[in-house]
C-alpha positions as CSV (number, residue, x, y, z in Angstrom):
1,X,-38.6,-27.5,-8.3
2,X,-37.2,-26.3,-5.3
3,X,-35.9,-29.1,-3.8
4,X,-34.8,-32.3,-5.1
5,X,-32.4,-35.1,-3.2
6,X,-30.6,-38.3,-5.1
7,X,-29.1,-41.0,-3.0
8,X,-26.9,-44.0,-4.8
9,X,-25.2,-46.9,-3.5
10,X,-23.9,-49.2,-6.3
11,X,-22.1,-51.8,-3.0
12,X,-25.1,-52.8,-1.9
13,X,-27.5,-55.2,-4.0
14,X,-30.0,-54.5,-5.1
15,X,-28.7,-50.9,-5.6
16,X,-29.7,-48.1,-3.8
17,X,-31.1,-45.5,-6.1
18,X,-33.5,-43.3,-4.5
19,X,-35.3,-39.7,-5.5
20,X,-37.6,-36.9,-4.4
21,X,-38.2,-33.9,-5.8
22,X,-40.5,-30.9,-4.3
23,X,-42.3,-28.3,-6.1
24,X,-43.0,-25.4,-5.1
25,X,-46.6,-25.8,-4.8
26,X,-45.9,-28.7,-2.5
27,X,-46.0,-31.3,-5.3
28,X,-44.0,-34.7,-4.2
29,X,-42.7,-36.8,-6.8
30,X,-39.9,-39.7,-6.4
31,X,-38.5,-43.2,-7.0
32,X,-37.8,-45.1,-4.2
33,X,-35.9,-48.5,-5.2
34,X,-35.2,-50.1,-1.6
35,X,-38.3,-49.1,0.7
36,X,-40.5,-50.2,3.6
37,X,-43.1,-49.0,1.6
38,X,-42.4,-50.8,-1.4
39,X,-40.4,-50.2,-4.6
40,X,-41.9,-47.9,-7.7
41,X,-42.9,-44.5,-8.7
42,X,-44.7,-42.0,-6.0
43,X,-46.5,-38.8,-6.8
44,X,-48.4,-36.2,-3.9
45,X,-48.4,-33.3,-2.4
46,X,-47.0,-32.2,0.9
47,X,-49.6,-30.1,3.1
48,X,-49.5,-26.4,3.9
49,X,-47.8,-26.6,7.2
50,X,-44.8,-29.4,6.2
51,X,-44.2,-27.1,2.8
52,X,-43.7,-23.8,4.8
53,X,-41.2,-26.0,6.8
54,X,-39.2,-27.1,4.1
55,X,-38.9,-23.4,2.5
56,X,-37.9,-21.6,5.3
57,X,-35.0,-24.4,6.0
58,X,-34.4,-23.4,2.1
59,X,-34.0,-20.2,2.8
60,X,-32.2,-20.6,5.9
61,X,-28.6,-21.9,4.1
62,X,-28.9,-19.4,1.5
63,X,-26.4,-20.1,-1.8
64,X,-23.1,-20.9,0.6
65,X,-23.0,-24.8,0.0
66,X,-22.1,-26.7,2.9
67,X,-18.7,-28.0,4.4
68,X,-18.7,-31.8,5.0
69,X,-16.3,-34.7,3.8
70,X,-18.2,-38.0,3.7
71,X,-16.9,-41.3,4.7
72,X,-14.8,-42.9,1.3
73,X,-17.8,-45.7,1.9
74,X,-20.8,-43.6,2.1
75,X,-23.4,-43.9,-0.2
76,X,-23.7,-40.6,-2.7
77,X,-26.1,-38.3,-1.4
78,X,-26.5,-34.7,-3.9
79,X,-29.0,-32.3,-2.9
80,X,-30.1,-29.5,-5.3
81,X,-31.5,-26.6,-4.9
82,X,-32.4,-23.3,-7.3
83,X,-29.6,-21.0,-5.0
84,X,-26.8,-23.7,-4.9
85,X,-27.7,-26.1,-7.9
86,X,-26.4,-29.8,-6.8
87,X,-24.0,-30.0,-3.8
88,X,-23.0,-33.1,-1.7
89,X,-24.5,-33.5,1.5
90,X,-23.0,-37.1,2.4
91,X,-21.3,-35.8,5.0
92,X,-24.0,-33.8,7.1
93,X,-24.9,-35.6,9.9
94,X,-27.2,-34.7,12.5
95,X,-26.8,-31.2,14.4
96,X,-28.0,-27.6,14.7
97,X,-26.4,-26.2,11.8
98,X,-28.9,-25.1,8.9
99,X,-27.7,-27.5,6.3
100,X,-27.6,-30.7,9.0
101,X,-31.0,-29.4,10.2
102,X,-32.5,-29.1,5.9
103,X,-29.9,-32.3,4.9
104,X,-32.3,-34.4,7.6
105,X,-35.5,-32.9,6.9
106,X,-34.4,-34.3,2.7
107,X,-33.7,-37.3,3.7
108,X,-37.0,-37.9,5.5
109,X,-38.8,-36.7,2.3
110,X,-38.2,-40.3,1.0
111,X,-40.0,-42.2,4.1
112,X,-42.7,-39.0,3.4
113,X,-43.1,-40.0,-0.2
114,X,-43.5,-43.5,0.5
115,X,-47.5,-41.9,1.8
116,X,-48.0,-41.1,-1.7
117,X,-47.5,-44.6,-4.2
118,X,-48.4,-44.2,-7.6
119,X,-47.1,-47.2,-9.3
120,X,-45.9,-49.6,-7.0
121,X,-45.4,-52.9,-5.5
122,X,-44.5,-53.4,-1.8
123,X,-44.5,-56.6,0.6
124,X,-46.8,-57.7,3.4
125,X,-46.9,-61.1,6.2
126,X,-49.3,-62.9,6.7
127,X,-49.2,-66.1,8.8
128,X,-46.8,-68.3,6.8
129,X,-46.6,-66.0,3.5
130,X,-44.9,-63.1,2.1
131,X,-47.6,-61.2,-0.1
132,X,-46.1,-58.6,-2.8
133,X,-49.1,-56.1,-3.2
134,X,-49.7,-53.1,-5.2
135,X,-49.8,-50.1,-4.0
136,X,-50.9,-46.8,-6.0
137,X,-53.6,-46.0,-9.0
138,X,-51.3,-46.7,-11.8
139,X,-50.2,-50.2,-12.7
140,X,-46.1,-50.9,-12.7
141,X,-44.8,-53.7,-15.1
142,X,-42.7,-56.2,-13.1
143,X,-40.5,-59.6,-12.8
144,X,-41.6,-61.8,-10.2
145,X,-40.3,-64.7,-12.2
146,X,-38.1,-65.3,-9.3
147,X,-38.6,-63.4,-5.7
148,X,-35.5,-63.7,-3.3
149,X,-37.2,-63.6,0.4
150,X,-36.2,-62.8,3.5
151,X,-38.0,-63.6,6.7
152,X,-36.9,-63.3,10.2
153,X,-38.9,-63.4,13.3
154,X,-38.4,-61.7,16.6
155,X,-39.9,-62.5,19.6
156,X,-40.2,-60.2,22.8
157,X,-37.9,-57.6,22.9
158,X,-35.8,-58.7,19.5
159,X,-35.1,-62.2,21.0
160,X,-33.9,-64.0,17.7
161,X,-37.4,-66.4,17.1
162,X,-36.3,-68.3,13.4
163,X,-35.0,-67.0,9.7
164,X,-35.8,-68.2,6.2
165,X,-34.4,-67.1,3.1
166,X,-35.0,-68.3,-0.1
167,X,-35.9,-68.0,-4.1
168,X,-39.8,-68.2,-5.4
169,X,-40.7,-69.1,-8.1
170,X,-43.7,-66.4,-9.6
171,X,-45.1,-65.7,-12.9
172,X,-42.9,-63.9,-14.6
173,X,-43.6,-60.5,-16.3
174,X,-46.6,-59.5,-15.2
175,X,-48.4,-55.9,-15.3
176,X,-49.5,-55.4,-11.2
177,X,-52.4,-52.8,-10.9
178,X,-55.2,-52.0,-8.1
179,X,-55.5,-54.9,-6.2
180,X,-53.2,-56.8,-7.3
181,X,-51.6,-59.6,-4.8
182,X,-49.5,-62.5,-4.9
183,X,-48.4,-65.1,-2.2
184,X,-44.9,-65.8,-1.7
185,X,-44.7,-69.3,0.4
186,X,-42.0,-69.5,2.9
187,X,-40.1,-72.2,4.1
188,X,-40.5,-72.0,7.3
189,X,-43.3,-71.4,9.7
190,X,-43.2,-68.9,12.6
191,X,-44.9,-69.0,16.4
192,X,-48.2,-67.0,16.2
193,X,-46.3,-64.7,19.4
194,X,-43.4,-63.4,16.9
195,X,-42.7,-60.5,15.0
196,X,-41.9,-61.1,11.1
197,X,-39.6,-58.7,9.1
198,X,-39.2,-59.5,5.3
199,X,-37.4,-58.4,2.7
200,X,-38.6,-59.2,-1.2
201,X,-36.4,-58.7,-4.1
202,X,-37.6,-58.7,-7.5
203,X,-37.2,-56.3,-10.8
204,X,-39.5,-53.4,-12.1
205,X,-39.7,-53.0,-15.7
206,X,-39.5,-49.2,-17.7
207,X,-39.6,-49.7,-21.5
208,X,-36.9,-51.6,-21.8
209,X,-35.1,-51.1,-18.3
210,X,-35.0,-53.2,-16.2
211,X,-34.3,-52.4,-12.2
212,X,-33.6,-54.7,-9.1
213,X,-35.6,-53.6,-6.3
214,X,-36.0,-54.8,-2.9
215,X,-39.5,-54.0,-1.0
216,X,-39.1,-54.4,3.3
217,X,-41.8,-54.8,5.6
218,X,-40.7,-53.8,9.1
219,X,-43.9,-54.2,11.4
220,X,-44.3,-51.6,14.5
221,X,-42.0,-52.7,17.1
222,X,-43.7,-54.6,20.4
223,X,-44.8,-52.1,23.1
């Protein structure tokens, strides 16, 4: 490991509780538990170029941790590295020191691993439905017994175009692998000319944990 970045925020719900970890032979691995690419387990491999990037902004802070109070309401951010071991970086915002420039290059390690899904289950629109899909080679145990949605439609340049939120009911506990789908009904039907962003809560089982999750799907903004 030569990199690894833990995020937490126990005010929002579902919690955030997101990982990545790099290797140093460019190995990605993660958890991502509130994602645009779904909610699970993730597991790649960064290429040449993007690896080189990350260890020469490694080596670029040395083993002097960095200087930065966080905000009392900022989520918990703790970056570890072999020089420093785990040191706060809530408090690095963006700028042209070394440990703002390496703190943002972490944190867009989790929309990175979010290219690699293992085990996981994200959400997708189609006309009228929210569809939970798996993403990944390995199957992921979940809840869909009940699946809080969120839909809100945008029209144009973000002109507000309709929202719907609501509980569906799904199967239960079910184990989700290659291929798997299901269709969330909404409650409300949007004009063929808008933009749909949903949200999907449900809860991934491991063993006998069980974690609230939340999978987005934010489509490319209108040209």
């Amino acid at each position: 490991m030569i990199l690894r970045l833990v995020i937490a925020d126990g005010s929002q719900s579902p919690a955030v509780a997101e990982s990545v970890e790099v290797a140093a032979d460019g190995a990605l691995t993660g958890w991502r538990s509130v994602s645009d690419g779904g909610a699970g387990w993730f597991d790649g491999r960064l290429p040449p170029a993007e690896l080189a990037e990350i260890q020469a902004l490694i080596e670029a802070v040395g083993a002097t941790p960095p200087k930065a109070a966080a905000r009392p309401d900022s989520a918990e951010e703790v970056l570890e590295l072999d020089a420093t071991g785990p040191v706060s970086i809530a408090g690095l915002t963006a700028g042209p020191g070394d440990w703002s420039k390496l703190a943002a290059a972490a944190r867009g390690l989790l929309d990175r691993l979010t290219d690699f899904p293992r085990a996981v289950v994200g959400v997708r629109y189609a006309p009228g439905v929210a569809r939970l899909v798996h993403r990944g080679a390995d199957p992921v145990r979940v809840d869909v017994g009940t699946v809080t949605v969120g839909a809100t439609a945008w029209r144009g340049y973000y002109e507000p175009a309709g929202d719907w939120a609501g509980a569906v009911a799904g199967p239960g506990e079910i184990e989700a692998g290659p291929e798997w789908t299901y269709d969330l009904p909404l409650g409300l039907s949007f004009d063929s000319d808008t933009v749909v962003h949903l949200t999907a809560d449900f809860t991934i089982l491991n063993g006998p944990t069980r974690i609230p999750v939340r999978a987005k799907f934010t489509p490319d903004a209108p040209s």
